[in-house]
C-alpha positions in Angstrom: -21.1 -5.1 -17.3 -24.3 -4.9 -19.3 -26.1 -7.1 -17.4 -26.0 -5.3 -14.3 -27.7 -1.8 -15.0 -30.1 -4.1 -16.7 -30.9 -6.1 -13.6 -30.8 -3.6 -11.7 -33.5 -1.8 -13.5 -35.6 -4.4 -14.1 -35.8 -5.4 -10.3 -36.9 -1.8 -9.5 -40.0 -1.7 -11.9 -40.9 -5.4 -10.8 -41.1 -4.1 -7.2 -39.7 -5.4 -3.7 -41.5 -8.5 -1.9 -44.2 -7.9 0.6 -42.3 -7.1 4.0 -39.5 -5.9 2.7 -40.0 -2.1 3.0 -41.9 -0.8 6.5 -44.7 1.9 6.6 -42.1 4.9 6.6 -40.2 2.9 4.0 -37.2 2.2 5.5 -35.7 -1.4 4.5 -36.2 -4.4 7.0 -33.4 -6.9 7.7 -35.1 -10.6 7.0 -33.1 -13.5 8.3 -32.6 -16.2 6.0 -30.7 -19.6 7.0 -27.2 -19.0 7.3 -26.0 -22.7 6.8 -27.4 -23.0 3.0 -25.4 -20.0 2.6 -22.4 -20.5 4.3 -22.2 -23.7 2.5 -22.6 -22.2 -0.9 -20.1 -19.9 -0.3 -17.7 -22.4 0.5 -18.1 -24.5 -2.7 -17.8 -21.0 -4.5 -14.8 -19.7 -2.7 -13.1 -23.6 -3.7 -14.3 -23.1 -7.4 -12.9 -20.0 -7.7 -9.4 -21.7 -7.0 -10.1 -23.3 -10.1 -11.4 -20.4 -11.8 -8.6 -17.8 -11.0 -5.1 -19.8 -10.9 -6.9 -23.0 -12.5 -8.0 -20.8 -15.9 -4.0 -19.3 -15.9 -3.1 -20.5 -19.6 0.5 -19.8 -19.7 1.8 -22.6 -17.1 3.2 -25.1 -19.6 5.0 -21.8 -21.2 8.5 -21.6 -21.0 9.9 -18.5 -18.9 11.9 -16.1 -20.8 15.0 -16.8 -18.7 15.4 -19.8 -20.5 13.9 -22.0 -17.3 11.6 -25.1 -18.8 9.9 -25.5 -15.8 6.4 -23.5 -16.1 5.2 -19.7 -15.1 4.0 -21.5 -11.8 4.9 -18.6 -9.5 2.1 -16.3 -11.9 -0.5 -19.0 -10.8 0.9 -19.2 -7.6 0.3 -14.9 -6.8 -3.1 -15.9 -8.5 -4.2 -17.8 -5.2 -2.7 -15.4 -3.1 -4.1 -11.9 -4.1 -7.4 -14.4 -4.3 -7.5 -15.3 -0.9 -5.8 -12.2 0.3 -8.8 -9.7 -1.6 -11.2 -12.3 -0.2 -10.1 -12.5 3.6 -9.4 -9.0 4.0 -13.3 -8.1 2.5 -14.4 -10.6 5.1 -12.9 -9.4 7.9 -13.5 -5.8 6.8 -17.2 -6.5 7.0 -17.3 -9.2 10.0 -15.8 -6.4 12.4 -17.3 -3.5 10.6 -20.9 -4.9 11.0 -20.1 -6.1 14.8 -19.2 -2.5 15.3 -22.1 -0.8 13.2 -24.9 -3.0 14.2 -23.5 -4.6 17.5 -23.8 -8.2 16.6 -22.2 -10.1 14.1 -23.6 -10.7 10.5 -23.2 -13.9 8.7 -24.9 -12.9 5.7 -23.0 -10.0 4.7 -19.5 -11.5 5.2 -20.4 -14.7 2.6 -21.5 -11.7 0.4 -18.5 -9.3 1.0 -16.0 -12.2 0.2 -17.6 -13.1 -2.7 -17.9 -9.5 -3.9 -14.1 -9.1 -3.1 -13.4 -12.3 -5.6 -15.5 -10.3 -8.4 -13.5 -7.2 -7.7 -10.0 -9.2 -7.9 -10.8 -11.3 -10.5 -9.6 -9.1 -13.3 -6.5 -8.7 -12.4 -5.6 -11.5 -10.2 -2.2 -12.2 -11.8 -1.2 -8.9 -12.0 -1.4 -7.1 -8.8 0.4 -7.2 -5.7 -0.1 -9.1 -3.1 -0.8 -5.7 -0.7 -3.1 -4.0 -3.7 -4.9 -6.9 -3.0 -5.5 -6.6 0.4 -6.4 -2.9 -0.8 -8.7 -4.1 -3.3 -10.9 -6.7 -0.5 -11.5 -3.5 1.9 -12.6 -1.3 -0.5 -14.5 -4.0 -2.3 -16.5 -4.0 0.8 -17.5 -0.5 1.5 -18.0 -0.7 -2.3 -20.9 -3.6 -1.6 -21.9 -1.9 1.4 -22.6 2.0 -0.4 -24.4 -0.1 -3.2 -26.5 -1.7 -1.1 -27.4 1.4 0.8 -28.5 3.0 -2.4 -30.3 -0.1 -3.6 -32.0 0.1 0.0 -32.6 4.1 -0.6 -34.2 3.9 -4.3 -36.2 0.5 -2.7 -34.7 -2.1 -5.7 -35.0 -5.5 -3.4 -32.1 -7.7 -4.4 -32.7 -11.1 -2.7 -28.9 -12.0 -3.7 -27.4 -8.3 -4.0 -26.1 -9.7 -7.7 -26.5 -6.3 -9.4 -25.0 -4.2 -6.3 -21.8 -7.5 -6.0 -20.7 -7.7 -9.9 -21.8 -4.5 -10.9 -20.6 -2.4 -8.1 -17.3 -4.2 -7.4 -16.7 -5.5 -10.8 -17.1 -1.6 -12.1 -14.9 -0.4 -9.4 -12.1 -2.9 -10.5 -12.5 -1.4 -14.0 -12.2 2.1 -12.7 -9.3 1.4 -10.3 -7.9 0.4 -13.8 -9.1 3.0 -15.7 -7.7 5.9 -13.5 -4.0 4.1 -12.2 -0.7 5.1 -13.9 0.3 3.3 -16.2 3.3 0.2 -15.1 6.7 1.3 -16.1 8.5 -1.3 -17.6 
């Protein structure tokens, strides 16, 4: 979480790249290619299958039933809050942008999903599967309000790193941080 603020900050003394910012200041949408991303999104999204429910320690662990067979069904709800956060951010933003902007947005979707797999990452194991639908749409108006005020105080974020780990990553920790505590 440290990292973040620190990016953050540092982009905004470094300055934005020539084009980025019009006369009256306002930010200015530049195209990149969409298939370099969309690709690298794709190998992300699959390594984060092996990240999430890959990384789940506790599958050679005996249930406390007395059943030998593995805590498979934890790394099991691991994939599914995954790809449930994930989708819902993406089609949170794909339909949101078509209906903000009036055409659809490839950029912003790869970015959304991945921001939704930083937000869910925490607690992957743990939550429900419809607290993780929760979690994707508000990880993407999370990514979208940081990226407003990143476009407002003129920090230019080529990758939107600082607004994706540290906006959705803090909200995760806050969501956390202000929920009731599980009874048992």
């Amino acid at each position: 979480m440290l990292k973040n603020p620190t990016s953050f900050i540092s982009k905004y003394f470094i300055g934005h790249r020539i084009g980025r910012f019009n006369h009256s200041g306002r930010a200015v949408e530049r195209r990149g290619h969409s298939v370099s991303l969309v690709l690298g999104t794709f190998l992300i999204w699959f390594g984060w299958y092996g990240f999430n429910p890959g990384s789940f320690t506790k599958i050679l662990s005996p249930c406390t039933n007395g059943n030998f067979y593995g805590q498979w069904r934890a790394m099991d709800r691991t994939a599914v809050t995954t790809t449930l956060g994930g989708c819902t951010a993406t089609l949170t933003t794909l339909f949101g942008k078509r209906i903000l902007s009036g055409h659809w947005n490839v950029t912003d979707v790869c970015k959304r999903l991945l921001g939704a797999f930083a937000a869910i990452t925490a607690r992957c194991s743990v939550v429900e599967p419809w607290a993780a639908v929760i979690c994707g749409f508000v990880a993407a108006l999370v990514l979208i309000g940081c990226n407003i005020v990143a476009a407002n105080v003129k920090v230019d974020d080529v990758l939107q790193a600082a607004q994706l780990h540290g906006g959705c990553c803090a909200f995760w920790w806050f969501s956390r941080r202000c929920s009731p505590p599980r009874s048992t």
